[in-house]
C-alpha positions as CSV (number, residue, x, y, z in Angstrom):
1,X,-40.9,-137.6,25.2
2,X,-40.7,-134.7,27.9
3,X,-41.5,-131.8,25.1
4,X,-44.9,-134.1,24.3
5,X,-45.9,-135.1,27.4
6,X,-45.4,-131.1,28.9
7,X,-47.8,-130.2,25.7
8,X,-50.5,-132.6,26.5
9,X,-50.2,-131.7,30.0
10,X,-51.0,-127.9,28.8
11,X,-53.7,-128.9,27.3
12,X,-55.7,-130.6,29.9
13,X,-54.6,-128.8,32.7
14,X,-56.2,-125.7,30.6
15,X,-59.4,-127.3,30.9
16,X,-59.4,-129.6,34.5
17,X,-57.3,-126.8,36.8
18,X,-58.9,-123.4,35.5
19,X,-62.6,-125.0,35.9
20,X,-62.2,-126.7,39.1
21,X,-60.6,-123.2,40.2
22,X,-62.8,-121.3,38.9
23,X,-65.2,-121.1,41.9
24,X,-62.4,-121.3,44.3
25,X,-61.3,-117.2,44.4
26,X,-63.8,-115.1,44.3
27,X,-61.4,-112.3,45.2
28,X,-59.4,-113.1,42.1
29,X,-61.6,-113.2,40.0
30,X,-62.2,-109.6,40.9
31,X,-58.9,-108.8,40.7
32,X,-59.4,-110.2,37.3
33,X,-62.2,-108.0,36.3
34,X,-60.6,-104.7,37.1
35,X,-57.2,-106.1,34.7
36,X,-59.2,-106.9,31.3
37,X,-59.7,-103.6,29.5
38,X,-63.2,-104.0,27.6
39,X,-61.8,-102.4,23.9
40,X,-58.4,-102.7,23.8
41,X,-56.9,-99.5,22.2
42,X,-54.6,-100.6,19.0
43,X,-51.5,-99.0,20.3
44,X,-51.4,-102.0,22.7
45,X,-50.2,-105.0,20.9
46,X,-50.7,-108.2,23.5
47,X,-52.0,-111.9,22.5
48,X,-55.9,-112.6,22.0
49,X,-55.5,-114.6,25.4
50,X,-53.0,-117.2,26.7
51,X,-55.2,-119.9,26.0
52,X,-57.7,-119.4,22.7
53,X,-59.9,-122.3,23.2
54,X,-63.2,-121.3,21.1
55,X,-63.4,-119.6,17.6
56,X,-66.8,-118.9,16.2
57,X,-68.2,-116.5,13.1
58,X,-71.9,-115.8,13.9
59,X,-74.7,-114.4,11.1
60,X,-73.7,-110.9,10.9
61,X,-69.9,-112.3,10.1
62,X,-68.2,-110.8,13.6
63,X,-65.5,-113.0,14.9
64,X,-65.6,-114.7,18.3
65,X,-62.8,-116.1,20.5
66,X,-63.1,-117.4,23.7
67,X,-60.1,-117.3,26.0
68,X,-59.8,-119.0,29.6
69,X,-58.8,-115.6,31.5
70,X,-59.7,-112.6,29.1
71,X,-63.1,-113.6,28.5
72,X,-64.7,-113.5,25.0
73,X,-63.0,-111.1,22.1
74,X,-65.2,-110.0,19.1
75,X,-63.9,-108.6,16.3
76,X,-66.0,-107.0,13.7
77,X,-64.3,-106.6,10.7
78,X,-62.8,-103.1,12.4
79,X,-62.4,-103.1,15.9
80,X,-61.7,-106.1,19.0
81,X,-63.3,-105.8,21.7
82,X,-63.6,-107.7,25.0
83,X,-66.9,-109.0,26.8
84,X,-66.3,-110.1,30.2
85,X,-67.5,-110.2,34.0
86,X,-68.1,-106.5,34.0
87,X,-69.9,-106.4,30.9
88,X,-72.3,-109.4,32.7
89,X,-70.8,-112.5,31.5
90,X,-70.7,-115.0,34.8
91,X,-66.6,-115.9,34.3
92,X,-64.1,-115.2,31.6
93,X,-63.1,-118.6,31.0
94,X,-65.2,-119.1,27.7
95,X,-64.6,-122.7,26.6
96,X,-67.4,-122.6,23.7
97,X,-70.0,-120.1,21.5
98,X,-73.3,-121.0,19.2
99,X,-75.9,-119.0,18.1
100,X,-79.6,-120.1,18.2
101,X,-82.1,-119.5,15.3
102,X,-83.4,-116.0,16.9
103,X,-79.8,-115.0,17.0
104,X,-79.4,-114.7,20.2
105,X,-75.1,-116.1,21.5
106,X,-74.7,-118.7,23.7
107,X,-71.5,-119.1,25.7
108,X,-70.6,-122.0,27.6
109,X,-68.0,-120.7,30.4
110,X,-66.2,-121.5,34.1
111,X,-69.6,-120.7,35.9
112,X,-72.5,-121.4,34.0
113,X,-73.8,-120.8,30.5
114,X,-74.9,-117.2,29.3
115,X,-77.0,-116.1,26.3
116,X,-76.5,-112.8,24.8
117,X,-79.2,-111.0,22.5
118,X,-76.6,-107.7,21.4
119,X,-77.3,-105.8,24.6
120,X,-77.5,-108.1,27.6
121,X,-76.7,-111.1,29.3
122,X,-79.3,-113.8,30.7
123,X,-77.2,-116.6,33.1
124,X,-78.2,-120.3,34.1
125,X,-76.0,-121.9,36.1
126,X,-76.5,-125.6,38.9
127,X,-78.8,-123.2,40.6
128,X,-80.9,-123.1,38.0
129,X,-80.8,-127.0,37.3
130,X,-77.7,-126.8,35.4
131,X,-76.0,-130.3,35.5
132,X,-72.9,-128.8,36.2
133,X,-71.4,-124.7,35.8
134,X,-68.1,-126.3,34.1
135,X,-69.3,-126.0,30.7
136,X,-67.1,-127.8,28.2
137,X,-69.6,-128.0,24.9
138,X,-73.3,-126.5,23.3
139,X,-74.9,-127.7,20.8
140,X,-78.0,-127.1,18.5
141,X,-79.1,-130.0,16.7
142,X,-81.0,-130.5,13.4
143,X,-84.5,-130.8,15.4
144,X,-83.8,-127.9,18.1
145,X,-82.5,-129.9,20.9
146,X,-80.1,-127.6,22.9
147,X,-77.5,-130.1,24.0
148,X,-75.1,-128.8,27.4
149,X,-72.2,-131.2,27.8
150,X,-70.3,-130.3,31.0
151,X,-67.9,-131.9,33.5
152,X,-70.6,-133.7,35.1
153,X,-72.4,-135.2,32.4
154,X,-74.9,-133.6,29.6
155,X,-78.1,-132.0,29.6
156,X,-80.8,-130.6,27.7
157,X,-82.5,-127.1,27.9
158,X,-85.6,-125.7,26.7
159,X,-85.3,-122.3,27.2
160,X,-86.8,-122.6,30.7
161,X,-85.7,-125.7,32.3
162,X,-83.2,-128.2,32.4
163,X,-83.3,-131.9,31.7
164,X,-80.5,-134.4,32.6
165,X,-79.7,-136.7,29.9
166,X,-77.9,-140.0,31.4
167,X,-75.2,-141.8,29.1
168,X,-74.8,-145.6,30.4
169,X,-71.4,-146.7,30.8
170,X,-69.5,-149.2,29.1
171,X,-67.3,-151.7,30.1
172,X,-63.7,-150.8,29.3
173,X,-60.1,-152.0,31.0
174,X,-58.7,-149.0,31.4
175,X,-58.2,-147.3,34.4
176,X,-60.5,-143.9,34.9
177,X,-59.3,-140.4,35.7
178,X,-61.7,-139.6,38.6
179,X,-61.3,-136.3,38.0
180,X,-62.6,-136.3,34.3
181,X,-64.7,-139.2,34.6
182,X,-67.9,-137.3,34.0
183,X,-66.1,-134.8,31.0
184,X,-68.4,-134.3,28.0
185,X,-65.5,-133.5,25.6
186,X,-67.6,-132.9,22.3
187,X,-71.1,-133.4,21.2
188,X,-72.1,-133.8,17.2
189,X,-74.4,-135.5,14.6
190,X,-74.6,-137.2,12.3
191,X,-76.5,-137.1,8.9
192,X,-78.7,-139.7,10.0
193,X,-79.6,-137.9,13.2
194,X,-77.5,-139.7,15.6
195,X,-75.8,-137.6,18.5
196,X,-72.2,-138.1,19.2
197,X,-71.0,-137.9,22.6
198,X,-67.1,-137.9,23.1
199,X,-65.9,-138.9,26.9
200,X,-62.8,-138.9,28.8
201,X,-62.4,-142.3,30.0
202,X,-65.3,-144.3,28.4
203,X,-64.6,-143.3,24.4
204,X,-67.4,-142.5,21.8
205,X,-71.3,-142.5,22.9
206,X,-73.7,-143.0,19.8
207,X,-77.9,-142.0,20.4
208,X,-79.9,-142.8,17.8
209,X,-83.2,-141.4,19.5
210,X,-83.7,-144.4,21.6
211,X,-80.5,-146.5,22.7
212,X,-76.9,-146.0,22.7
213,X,-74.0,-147.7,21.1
214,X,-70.7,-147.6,22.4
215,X,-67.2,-147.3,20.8
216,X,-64.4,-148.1,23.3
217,X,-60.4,-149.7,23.4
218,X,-62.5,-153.0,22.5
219,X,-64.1,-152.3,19.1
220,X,-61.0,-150.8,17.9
221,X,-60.6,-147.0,19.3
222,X,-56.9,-145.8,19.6
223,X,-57.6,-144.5,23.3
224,X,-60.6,-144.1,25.6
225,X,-59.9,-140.6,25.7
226,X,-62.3,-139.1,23.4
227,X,-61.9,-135.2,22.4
228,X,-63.5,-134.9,19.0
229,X,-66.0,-136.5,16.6
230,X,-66.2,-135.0,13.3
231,X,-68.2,-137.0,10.1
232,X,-67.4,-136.1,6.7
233,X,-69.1,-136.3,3.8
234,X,-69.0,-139.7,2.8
235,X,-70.7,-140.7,6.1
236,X,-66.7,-141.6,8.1
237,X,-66.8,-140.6,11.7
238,X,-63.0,-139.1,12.6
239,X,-62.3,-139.1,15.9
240,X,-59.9,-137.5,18.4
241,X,-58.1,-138.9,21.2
242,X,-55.7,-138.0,23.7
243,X,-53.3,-140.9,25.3
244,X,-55.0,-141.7,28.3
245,X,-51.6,-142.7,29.7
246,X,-50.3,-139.7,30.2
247,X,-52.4,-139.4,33.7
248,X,-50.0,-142.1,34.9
249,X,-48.3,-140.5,38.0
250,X,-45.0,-143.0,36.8
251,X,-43.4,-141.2,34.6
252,X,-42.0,-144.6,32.6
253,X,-45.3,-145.5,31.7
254,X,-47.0,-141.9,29.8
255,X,-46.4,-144.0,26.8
256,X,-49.7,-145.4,25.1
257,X,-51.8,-145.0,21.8
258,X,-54.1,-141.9,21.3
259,X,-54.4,-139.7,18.3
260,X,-56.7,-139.9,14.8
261,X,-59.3,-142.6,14.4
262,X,-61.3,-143.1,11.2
263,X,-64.8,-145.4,11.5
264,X,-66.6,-146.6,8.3
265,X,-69.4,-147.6,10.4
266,X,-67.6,-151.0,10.5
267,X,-64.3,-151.0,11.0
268,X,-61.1,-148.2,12.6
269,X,-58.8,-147.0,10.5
270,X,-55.2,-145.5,12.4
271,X,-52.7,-143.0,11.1
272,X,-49.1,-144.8,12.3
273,X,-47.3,-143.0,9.7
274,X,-48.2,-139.3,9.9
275,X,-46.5,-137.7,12.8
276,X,-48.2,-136.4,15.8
277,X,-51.5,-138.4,15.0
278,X,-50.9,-141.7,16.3
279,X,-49.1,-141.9,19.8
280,X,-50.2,-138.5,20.5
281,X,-52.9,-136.3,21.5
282,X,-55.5,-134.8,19.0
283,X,-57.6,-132.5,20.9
284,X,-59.3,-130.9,18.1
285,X,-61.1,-132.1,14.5
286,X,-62.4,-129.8,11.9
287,X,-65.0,-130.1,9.0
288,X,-64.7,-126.5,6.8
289,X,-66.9,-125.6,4.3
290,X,-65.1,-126.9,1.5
291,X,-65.1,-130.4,3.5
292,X,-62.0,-130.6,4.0
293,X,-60.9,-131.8,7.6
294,X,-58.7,-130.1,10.0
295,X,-56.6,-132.1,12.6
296,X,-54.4,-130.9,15.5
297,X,-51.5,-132.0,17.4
298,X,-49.6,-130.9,20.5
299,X,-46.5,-130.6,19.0
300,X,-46.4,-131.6,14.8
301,X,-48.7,-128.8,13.7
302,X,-51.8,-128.4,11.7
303,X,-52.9,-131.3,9.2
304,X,-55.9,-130.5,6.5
305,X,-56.7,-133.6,5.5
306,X,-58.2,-132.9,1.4
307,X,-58.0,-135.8,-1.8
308,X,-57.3,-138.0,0.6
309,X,-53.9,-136.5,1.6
310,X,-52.8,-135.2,5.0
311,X,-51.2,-131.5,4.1
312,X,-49.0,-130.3,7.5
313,X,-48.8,-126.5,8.3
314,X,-46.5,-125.7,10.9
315,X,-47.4,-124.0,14.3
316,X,-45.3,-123.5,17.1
317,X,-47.6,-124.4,19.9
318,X,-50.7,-126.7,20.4
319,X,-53.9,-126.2,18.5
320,X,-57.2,-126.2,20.0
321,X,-59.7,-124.5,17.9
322,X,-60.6,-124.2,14.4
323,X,-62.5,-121.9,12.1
324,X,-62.9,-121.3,8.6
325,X,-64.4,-117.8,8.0
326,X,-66.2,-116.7,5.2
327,X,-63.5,-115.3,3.4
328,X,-61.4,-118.4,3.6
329,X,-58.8,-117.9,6.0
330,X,-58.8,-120.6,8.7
331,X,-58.2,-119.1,12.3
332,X,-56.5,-121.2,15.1
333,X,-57.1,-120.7,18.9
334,X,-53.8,-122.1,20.5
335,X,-52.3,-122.4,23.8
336,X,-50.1,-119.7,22.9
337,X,-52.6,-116.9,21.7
338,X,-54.1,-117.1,18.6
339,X,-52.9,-118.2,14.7
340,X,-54.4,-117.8,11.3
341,X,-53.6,-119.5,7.6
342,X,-54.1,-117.4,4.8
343,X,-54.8,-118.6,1.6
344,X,-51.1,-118.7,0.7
345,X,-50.6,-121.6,2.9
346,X,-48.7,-119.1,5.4
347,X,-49.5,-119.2,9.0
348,X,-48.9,-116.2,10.8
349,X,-49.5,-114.8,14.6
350,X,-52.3,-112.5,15.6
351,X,-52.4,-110.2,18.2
352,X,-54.7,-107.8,19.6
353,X,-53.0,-105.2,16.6
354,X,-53.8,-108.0,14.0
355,X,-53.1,-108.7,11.3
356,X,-56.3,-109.0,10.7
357,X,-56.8,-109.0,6.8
């Protein structure tokens, strides 16, 4: 009960301590800035970063991760090489990455959001209408919107201004974490067009274009604690949860249900049986290319869920990010640096020396 409740701890404290301190130490941070080496030379070997929260392969096939401290590493097939404050970025606490249609990179980070055409950067934060600078998600949906899910609720962008985008709350019974009461945790859709909004406190937000329906503790959700929403393709939405009790300052009572949720548009489905996905925290949810889905845990590993069969890879710390890469091998940011899975079923550590192929 200790080892899992120090890993979920990890996992949010990544995400509530470093953003709220973000804007604390401006003095730091430039302590920070004159630490991170821009191209790392190969005879160092060192992790990725502490805490790989973002993996992302853009057009051109160059790997992204974003790290809370070390700012964003690319690697391009050859070399890795770090982007950070003194390359123009506003933090180097990158928590997400897209690229837009022009192919232009958008990072969501501690202290705003940032787009990145190749040479420079171009930075919004609250003083440019921003909702909030603690960026937790971007997304692009199938019509162009530009969705910005934050700590203090979501908005849309247009390339020129900003738009706040209100979600109504729902009644639930459990008691809120004022501190993440305002979390967008993950934003997707749906093949019908719906937008998915995943809260910390009030569970699963559903748009269709003109009203919202809600998915909380009452219709059937594991935990109010929403971290992922991933559909597959027959039209399930899978969704992750973290056990809300875990905030509880009594130590005798972190015990509560989070984990995997399936919805057939009807009806949950639960995982009671498969370890680490019930009365645990599942922070991240993965759809690859070959549609299978990825789960993680905090301390049980890496599930790929394929034929209807949950397949467990073990890793040694808690999983955060996902990405399948062209060639196959699935890449996971952890706190802990960063892992891969080759094609052999072998997961091995990667360091700023690789190995890379």
């Amino acid at each position: 009960m200790k080892h899992s409740y120090l890993f979920s701890r990890i996992c949010l404290l990544v995400f509530i301590i470093t953003f709220i301190t973000s804007c604390i130490g401006q003095s730091q941070s430039n302590k920070e800035n004159n630490t991170v080496l821009n191209e790392l030379p190969k005879t160092v070997e060192s992790q990725i970063g502490d805490y790989v929260v973002e993996i992302f392969q853009d057009s051109k096939e160059n790997l992204w991760f974003g790290t809370l401290e070390k700012g964003v590493a690319k690697f391009d097939g050859t070399n890795l090489k770090y982007l950070t404050t003194k390359d123009g970025l506003p933090s180097n606490r990158i928590t997400c990455v897209i690229e837009d249609n022009s192919g232009n990179l958008w990072f969501g980070t501690g202290a705003g959001i940032s787009k990145y055409d190749g040479n420079t950067f171009t930075n919004y934060s609250e003083k440019d209408g921003l909702c909030s600078d603690m960026v937790s998600n971007l997304f692009i949906d199938s019509k162009g919107t530009f969705w910005i899910g934050t700590w203090g609720g979501v908005c849309k962008f247009d390339g020129k201004q900003f738009e706040k985008f209100p979600i109504p709350y729902p009644k639930i019974e459990t008691i809120i974490n004022p501190d993440t009461k305002n979390w967008i945790t993950t934003i997707s859709e749906d093949k019908k067009g719906h937008i998915w909004f995943g809260r910390d406190g009030y569970g699963a937000s559903k748009f269709n274009g003109n009203s919202f329906v809600h998915l909380t503790t009452n219709e059937g959700l594991n935990s109010n604690n929403v971290q992922s929403i991933v559909e597959d393709k027959k039209g399930n939405i899978w969704i992750g949860t973290r056990v809300a009790e875990k905030d509880n300052n009594d130590i005798d009572k972190r015990v509560g249900k989070g984990g995997l949720n399936k919805y057939d548009g009807q009806k949950f489905v639960h995982f009671p049986k498969i370890k680490g996905l019930n009365e645990n925290d599942v922070y991240s949810i993965y759809l690859d290319n070959s549609n299978d889905l990825w789960m993680s845990t905090i301390s049980n590993g890496v599930y790929k869920y394929t034929n209807n069969e949950f397949v467990n890879y073990k890793v040694p710390t808690s999983i955060m990010a996902f990405l399948k890469d062209k060639k196959g091998t699935i890449w996971l940011g952890c706190a802990g640096g960063l892992y891969k899975i080759d094609k052999n079923g072998e997961t091995i550590h990667v360091t700023t020396n690789g190995p890379w192929n």
